[in-house]
N, C-alpha and C positions, 0 to 999 in steps of 0.2 A: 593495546587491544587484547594483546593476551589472558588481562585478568577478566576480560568479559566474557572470554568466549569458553567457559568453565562449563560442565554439564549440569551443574545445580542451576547456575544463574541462567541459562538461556533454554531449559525445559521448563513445562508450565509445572504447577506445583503440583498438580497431581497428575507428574504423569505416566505413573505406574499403571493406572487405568483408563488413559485417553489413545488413539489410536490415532498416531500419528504420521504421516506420511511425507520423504523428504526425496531428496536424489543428489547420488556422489557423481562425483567426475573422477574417473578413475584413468591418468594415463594410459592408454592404445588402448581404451575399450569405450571409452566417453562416458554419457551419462549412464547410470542404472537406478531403476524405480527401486527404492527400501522403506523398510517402514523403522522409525527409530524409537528404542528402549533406552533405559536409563543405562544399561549393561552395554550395549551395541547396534549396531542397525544391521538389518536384519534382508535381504535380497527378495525383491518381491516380481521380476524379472519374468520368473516362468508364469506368473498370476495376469499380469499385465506388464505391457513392454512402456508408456507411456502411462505420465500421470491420468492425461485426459481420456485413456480406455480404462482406468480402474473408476473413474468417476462417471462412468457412462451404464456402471454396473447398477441391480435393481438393489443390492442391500450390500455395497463396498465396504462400509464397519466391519459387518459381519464377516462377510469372504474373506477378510484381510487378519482377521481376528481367526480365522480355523485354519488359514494356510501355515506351511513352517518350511520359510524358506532359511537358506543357509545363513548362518552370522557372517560377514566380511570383514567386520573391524570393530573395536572399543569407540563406544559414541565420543568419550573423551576424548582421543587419538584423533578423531573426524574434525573435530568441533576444534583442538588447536592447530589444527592443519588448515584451517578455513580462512585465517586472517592474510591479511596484504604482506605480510612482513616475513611470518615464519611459514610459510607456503613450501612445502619441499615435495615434489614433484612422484615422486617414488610414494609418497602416501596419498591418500583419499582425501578428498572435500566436499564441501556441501556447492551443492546449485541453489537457486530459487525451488521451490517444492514443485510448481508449473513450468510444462512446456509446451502445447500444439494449443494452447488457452488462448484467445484473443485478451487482450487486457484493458479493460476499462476501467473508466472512474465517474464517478460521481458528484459532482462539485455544487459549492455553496448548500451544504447541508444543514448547517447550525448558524443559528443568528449573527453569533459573534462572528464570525469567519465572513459572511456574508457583508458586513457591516465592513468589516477588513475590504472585499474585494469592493466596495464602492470606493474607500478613502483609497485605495490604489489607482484607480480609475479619475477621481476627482485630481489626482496629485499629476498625472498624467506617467507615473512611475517614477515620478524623484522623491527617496526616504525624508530628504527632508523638509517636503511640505506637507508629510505626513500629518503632522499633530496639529500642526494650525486645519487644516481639512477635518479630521478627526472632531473635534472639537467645533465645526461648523456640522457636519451630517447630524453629530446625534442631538443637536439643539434643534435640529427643526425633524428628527425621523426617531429622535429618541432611544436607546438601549436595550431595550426589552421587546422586544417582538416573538418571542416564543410563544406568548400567548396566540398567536395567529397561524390556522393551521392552513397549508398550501393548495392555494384554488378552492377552498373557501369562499364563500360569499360575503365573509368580511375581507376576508384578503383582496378580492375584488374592489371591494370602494375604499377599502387603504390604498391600494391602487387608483384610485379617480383621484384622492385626497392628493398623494405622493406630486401628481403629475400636474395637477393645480397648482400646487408649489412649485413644480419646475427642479425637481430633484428626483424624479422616476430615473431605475438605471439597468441597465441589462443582467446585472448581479439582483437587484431589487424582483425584477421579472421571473428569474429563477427561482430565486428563495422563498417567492411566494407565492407565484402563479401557478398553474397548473402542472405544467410541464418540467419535470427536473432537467440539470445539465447532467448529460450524460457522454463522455469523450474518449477519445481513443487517449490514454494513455501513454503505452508504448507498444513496442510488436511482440509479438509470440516468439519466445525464445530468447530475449533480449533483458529480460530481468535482472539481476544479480542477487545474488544471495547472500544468509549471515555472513559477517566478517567480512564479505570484500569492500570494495569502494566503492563511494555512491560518489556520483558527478555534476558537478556544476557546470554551467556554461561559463567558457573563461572570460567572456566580456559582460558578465553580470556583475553589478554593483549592489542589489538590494535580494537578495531571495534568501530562502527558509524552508527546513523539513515541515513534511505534514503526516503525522502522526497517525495513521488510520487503520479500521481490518477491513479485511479484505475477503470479499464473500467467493467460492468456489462452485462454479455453476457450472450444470452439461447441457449437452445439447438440448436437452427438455425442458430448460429452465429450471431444473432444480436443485436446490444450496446445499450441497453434500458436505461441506462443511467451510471453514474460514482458519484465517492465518492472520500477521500483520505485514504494514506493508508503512515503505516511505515515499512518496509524492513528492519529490525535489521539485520546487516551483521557483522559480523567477520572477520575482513581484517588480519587478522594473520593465521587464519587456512585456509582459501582461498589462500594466496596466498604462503601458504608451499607445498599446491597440491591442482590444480582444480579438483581433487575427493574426496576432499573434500568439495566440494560446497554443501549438501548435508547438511552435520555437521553444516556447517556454515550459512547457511539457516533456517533451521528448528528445534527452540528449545521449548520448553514450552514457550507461551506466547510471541514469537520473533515477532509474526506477526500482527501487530493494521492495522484495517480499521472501518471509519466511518470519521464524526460523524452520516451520514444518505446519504442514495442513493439519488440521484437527479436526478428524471426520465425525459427523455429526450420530450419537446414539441417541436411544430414548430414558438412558438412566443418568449422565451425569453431564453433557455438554450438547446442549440445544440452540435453535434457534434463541428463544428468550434469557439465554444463558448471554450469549452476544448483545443481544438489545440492552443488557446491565453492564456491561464490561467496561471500566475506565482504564484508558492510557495512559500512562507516567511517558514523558518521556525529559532525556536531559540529555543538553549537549556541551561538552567540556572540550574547553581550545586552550591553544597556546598562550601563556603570561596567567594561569588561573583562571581564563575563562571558564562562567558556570552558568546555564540557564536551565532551569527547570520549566515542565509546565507540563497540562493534564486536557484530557479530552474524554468527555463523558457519554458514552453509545443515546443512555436515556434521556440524553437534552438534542438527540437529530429530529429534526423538522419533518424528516419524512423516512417512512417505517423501512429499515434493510430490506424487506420482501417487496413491499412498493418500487426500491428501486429497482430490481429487478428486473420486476414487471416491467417496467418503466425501458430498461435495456433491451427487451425482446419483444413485449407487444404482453395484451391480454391472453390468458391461455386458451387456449385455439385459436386465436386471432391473431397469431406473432406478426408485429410489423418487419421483423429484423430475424435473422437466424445466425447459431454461431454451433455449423456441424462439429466442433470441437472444446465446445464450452467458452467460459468466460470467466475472465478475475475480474472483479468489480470491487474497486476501492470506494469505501460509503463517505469521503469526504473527512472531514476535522475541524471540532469548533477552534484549534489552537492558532493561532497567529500573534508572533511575535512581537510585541512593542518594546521589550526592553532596550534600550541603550547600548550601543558595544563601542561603537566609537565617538561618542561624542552625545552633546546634548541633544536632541531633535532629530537623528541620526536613525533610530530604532535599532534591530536585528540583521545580521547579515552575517553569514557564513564567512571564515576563513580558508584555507588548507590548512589542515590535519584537523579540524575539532572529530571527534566522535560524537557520532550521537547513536542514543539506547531507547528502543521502543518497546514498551513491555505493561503486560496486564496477564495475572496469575493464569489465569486457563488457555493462554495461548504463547508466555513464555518471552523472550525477548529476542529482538532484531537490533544485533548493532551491526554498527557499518562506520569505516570514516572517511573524509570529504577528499575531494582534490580534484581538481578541475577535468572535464571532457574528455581535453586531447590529451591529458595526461595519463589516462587511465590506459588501460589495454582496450584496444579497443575490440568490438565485440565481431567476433569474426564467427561461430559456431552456429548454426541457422540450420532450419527446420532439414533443410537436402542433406548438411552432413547428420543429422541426428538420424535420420532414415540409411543412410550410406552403414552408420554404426549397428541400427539392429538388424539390418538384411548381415551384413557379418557375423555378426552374432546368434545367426537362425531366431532371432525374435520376432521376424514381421510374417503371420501366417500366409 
């Protein structure tokens, strides 16, 4: 882990000029809001006490950009202190860049994926009836359906055609009817950040990271800027029953975002800066395991702002309100087919692989696996994080 978590390799590439926003865990003081440089991170505490009050501001870039709050520590020193291994207590670490955020996601947003969550669903969740299904969906629903834009009025009688055939699917529904899925991920506060451990359920058999960014929303609904994030899913209990989404979704430690919020300006990281953004990501396990693979922002089916919208309602018209904002994961066309154990077998997670999610203007996220109950488990919640800044005279 250590060689990943170097300050060249997990800042974006330019980030001498992006304005980035993270939070330390600093033994007897907990977390503190900093904004980080290639030099140090920098204490942004007296500006706002919580990620979700500097994102509630009218022009956060800028305010974050004139304040000059104190240095704490060498962003290096931070960033090797952050892994599972060399964790030494007496130094600094990184959190998830969010905390009072409600945390959403957005699923079935790219074709492929989509295609994926039907052959999960057809297989009833066993990998290896994967390829034989595989192989049956796209012979009668075909590979290409990017051309069909969502609630559409072709997507509509793709839909009458689909369900004549007798292979319409709750995934199909999503991916191209009107309505996006949009789910609770995991809870506020409950994230983990660069370098620590992300969690699997320990009685999964088939599941896989999802490689995605992750948009940064306030109370108002608007994207103040984006980060990445990993979506540990469970494709075996997902696709025994979609009520179980749920189970499969949200376990101790299932959910990484970071490595730091990249708040949005008008001169070098935008909105449309993100709608271009491709993900690398690769995960490397025990005996040489290697799997690479990529996730392209401009091949989603429906636009990062739409989903949004799509999270809280039309503007004035919010169906939904989140008085502390929202991380909202835009989903991932990656899903895994390669092989790890065997023929027919597909992808599946061990203990210990790492995996790296990264795309130049937003820097990379590693993290490495090990099951649930094996991880620490998440004890730090919203009452102690309040108990910390009323100590700290942070809460006005």
């Amino acid at each position: 882990m250590e060689k990943h978590l170097q300050t060249a390799a997990v800042l974006p590439h330019d980030h001498e000029r992006a304005v980035l926003i993270g939070r330390l865990w600093t033994e007897g003081a907990g977390p503190t809001l900093v904004r980080v440089q290639g030099d140090g991170v920098y204490d942004l505490s007296q500006l706002a006490a919580t990620c979700t009050q500097l994102l509630e501001m009218t022009d956060p870039v800028g305010t974050v950009r004139k304040f000059r709050g104190p240095r704490l520590a060498p962003t290096a020193e931070v960033l090797a202190n952050s892994g599972p291994d060399a964790c030494n207590p007496a130094v600094s670490r990184f959190l998830a860049p969010c905390d009072l955020q409600a945390i959403k996601a957005a699923g079935v947003t790219f074709v492929s994926s989509m295609l994926e969550r039907v052959i999960e669903e057809q297989a009833r969740g066993d990998a290896a009836k994967a390829e034989s299904v595989r192989r049956a969906v796209v012979a009668v629903i075909g590979d290409n359906l990017s051309a069909v834009r969502p609630g559409s009025p072709e997507a509509l009688k793709l839909k009458d055609v689909l369900i004549a055939q007798g292979v319409w699917s709750q995934y199909l529904e999503v991916g191209i009817g009107p309505d996006a899925e949009i789910f609770t991920k995991s809870q506020p506060m409950s994230a983990i950040g660069v370098g620590a451990e992300v969690g699997m359920h320990p009685d999964s058999r088939w599941n896989n990271p999802e490689p995605e960014i992750v948009l940064a929303v306030n109370s108002r609904g608007e994207v103040q800027g984006a980060t990445l994030g990993n979506d540990m899913n469970l494709r075996d209990f997902e696709g025994r029953s979609a009520l179980l989404l749920g189970k499969a979704k949200d376990n101790n430690a299932s959910c990484a975002i970071g490595p730091f919020i990249r708040l949005f300006d008008d001169d070098h990281f935008t909105l449309d800066t993100v709608r271009q953004c491709d993900l690398a990501m690769r995960v490397t396990g025990p005996q040489g395991f290697v799997m690479e693979g990529s996730s392209a922002l401009s091949m989603i089916s429906r636009d990062p702002l739409d989903l949004a919208t799509q999270a809280m309602g039309a503007p004035g018209q919010p169906t939904h309100q989140y008085p502390d904002g929202f991380m909202l994961f835009l989903g991932t066309m990656f899903a895994p087919t390669q092989d790890r154990h065997g023929p027919g077998q597909g992808f599946t997670h061990v203990v210990g692989d790492v995996v790296t999610i990264s795309t130049p203007a937003l820097g990379t996220l590693v993290n490495r696996v090990n099951t649930s109950d094996r991880i620490a488990p998440w004890t730090y919640g919203t009452g102690a994080l309040m108990r910390d800044l009323a100590r700290r005279g942070l809460l006005a």
